[in-house]
N, C-alpha and C positions, 0 to 999 in steps of 0.2 A: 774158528770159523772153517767148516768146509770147505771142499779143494774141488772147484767144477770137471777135473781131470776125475776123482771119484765116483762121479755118475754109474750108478748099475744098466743093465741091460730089463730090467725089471723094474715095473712101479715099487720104489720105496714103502716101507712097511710106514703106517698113521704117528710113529713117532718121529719120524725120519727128516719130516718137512719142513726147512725152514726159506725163506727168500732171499738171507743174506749167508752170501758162501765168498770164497775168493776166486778169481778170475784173471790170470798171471799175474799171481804175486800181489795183487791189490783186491780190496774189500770191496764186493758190489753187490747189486739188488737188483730181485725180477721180477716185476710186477703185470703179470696176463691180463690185459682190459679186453672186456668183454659189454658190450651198452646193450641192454633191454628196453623197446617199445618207450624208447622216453618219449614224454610229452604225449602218449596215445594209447595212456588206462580207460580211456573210456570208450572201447572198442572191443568189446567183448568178443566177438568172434574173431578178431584177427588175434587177439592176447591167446586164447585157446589154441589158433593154432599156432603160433609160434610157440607158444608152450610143447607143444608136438616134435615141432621141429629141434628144437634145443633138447630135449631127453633122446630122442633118436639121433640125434647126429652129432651134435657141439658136446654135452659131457660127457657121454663115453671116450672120446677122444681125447680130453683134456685128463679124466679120470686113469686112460693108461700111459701118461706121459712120463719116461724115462727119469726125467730130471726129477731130482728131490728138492731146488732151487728154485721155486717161485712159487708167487702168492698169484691166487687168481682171482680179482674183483669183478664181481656181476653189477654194474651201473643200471640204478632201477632209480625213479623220480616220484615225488609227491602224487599224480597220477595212476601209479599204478592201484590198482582195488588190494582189497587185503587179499581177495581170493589167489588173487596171481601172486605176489608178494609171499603168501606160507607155502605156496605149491613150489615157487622157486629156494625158498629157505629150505625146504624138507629135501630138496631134490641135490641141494650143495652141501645136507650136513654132514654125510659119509668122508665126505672130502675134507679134511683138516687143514688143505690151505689155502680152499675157498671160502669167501664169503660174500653179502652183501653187501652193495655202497650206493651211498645216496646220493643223488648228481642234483643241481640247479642250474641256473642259466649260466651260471661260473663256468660252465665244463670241465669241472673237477678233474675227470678222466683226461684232460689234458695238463694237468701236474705234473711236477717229476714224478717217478718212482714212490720214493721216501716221503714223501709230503703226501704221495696218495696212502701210503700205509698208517701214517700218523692219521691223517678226515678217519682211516677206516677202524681206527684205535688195534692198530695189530700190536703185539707184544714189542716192549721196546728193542732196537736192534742191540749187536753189542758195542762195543766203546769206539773200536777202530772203526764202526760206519760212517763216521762224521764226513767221509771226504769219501764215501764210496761211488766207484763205478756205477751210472744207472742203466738198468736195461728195462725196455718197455716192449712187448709183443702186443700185437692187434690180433682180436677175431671176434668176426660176427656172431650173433646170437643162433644163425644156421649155416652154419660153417663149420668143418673138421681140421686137428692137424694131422695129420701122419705122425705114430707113436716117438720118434724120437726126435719129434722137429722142435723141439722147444732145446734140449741138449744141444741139437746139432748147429744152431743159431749160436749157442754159448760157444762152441768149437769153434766154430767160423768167426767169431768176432775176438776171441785169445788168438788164435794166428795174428790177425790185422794188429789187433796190439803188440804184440811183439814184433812187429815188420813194424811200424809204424806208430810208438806209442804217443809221437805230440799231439798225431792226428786227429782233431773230432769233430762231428759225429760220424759213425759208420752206423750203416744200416744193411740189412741183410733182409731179402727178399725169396719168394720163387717167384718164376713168369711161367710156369705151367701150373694147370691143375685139373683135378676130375671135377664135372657138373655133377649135377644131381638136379633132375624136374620132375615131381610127379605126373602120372602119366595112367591112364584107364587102360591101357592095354597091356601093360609090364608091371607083374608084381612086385618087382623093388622098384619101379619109376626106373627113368631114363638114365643112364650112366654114361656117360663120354668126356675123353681124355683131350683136354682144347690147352692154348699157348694164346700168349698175348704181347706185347710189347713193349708191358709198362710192368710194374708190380704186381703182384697178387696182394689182395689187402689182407685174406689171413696169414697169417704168420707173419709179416711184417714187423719186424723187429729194429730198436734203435741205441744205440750206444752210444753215451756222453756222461762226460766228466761233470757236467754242471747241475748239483743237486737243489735248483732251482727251478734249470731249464723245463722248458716244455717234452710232454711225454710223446711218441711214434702217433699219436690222433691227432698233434697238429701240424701233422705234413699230409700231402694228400698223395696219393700210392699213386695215382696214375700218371702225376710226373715224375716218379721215378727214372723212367725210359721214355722214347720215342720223340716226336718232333710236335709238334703242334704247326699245323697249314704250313709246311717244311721251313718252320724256322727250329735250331733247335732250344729246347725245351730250359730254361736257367731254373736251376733244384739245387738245394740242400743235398741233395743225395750224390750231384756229380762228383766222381772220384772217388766217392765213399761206399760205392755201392758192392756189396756181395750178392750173386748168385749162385743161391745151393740147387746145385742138381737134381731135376727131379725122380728118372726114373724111376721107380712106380710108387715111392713117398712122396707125391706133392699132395698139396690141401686141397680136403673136397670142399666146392663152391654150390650152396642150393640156390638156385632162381623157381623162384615161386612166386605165388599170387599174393603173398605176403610182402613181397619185395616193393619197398616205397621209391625204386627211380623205375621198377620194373624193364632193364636193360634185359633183352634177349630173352623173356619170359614168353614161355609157350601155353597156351591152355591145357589144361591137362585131359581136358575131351576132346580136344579137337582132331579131327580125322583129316588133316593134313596141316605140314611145316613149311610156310612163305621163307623162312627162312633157312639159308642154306648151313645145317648144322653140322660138326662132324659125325663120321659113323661111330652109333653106340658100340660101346663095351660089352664082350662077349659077354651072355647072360651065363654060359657055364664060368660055374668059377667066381663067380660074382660074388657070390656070400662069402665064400673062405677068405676073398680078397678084402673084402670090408671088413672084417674081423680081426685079420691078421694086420693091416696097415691101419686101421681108425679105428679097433673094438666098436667098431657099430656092428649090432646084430640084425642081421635079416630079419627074425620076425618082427624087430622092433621096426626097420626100416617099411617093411611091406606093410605092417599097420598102419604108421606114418601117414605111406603112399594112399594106400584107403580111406584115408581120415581125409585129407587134403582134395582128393579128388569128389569124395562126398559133399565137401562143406565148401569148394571152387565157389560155388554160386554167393551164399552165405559172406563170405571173406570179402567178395568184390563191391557187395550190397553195402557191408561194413563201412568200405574204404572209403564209399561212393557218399554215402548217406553221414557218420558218426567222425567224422575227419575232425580234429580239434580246430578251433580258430586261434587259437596263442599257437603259436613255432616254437618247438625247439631245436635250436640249427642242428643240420643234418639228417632232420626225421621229414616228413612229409605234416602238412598241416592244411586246412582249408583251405590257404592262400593260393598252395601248391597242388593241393590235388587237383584228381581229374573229375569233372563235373559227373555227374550225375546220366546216367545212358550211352557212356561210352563203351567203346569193344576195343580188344583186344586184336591189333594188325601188325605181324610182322615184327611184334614184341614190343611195340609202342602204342598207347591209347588213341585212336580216335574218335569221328560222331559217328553215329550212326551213319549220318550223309557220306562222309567221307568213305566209310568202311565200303558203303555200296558204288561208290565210283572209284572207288581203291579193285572192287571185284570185278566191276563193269571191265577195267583196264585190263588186270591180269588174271584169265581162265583158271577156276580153280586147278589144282592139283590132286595128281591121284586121292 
């Protein structure tokens, strides 16, 4: 079995990849969940573009990840069309330790580890797995990690083991990261470098001994940190928590019109921001920076940004009109969506009425 201290500085060669390595001294498994548009195949324009978004940003990233230790599952559900379904098989075959998995109301993707590799029939482990260390990472379907953050989670959770091996679970977090919004004025879309108080949900990473237990999706990142109406906050995660440092490796975050709580999402037309966001990220430099920390390619990215801000209208119509009426927890569904003629204010849905006495109140901006 592998020695997570072996890690190269380079993506492993396609024979390279296995999920179960050791991890001080003991046998463990890393299983990268990643969920797809569950429950909301039948949204063709919003599956297209998050299909965009997940080529431009989520597997290039995931494709130059240092580590040779982990399997990476794409949770996709009965819902999705076959068109979206081969476009995303084709798009994971290069990768040999990716694949597809198929979620129900179970929310499979919250299994341990080992038990999601077994639903996903991955090759048997070897003999000494029975009692392996589980490690689980979260990340969105548009969302990036910075090249070595899947390794540098395994580094940071062998420390804690060894300072502390009765301890569990530990989980390892950032609380920075870069956005990404498309944007009609900026050919790769808006870039800035924000902080938060709670977890970041990509790379969200969990370590436990119990290969039963539940996987890092059934905890919720945002109480990681911070106080809730200043009481503070009772988690799983107190005392257990790692944060890795971001300077300039933290995970890129997309907010887009895609985005089913739509927190802090901006139009990508709009000619002026109610919200006060930080200052963008120098456009020099930009590319070499996305390439170099996330192998995302600028032209892929600036297509992306193109496609997104063309189809802005499209996508909202989608969300507005073809919302499922079955839920499945965590995605948005009829119940929850936003009715039909709403706008976008300050990164939250309203009516129309309210939008014009939301403007009445506050004089537009430059």
């Amino acid at each position: 079995m592998p020695n997570a201290s072996a890690n190269a500085s380079a993506p492993p060669s396609n024979g390279s990849f296995s999920p179960w390595f050791e991890l001080h001294g003991s046998p463990a498994v890393h299983v990268l969940g990643t969920r797809f548009s569950l429950g909301q195949g039948g949204m063709p324009s919003l599956l297209a573009a998050r299909l965009q978004l997940f080529r431009a940003i989520t597997l290039p990233s995931v494709a130059a990840q240092a580590s040779a230790h982990f399997a990476w599952l794409v949770w996709v559900d009965e819902t999705l069309p076959a068109w979206a379904r081969d476009a995303l098989a084709r798009d994971l075959a290069p990768l040999p330790h990716a694949r597809l998995a198929f979620a129900t109301n179970a929310s499979e993707f919250k299994w341990s580890p080992a038990r999601q590799l077994r639903l996903a029939r991955w090759p048997p482990p070897p003999r000494r797995a029975a009692r392996a260390l589980q490690l689980s990472t979260r990340l969105d379907a548009d969302d990036a990690l910075p090249r070595g953050a899947l390794a540098a989670a395994a580094a940071a959770l062998a420390e804690r083991l060894a300072a502390a091996p009765r301890r569990m679970p530990w989980f390892v977090c950032w609380e920075a990261f870069v956005s990404w919004q498309p944007e009609a004025a900026a050919p790769l879309g808006a870039l800035r470098a924000e902080a938060q108080t709670f977890c970041v949900s990509a790379g969200l990473t969990k370590l436990s001994r119990n290969a039963r237990g539940p996987s890092v999706y059934a905890h919720r990142h945002a109480f990681a940190k911070g106080k809730s109406r200043h009481r503070p906050v009772a988690s799983l995660f107190a005392g257990s928590l790692v944060i890795l440092p971001a300077g300039e490796a933290a995970p890129l975050r997309a907010r887009s019109i895609t985005s089913d709580a739509m927190l802090h999402v901006q139009l990508a037309n709009a000619s002026s921001r109610r919200r006060a966001l930080p200052a963008r990220l120098a456009e020099a430099g930009a590319a070499e920076r996305l390439r170099r920390v996330y192998n995302i390619s600028a032209a892929a990215l600036a297509a992306c940004n193109a496609y997104m801000v063309a189809h802005e209208a499209d996508i909202a119509r989608s969300k507005s009109e073809e919302m499922p009426a079955a839920c499945f927890k965590g995605f948005a569904c009829r119940r929850t969506a936003k009715p039909e003629q709403m706008v976008l204010r300050s990164g939250k849905w309203v009516t129309v009425q309210q939008a014009a006495e939301w403007d009445a109140r506050r004089p537009a901006e430059g």
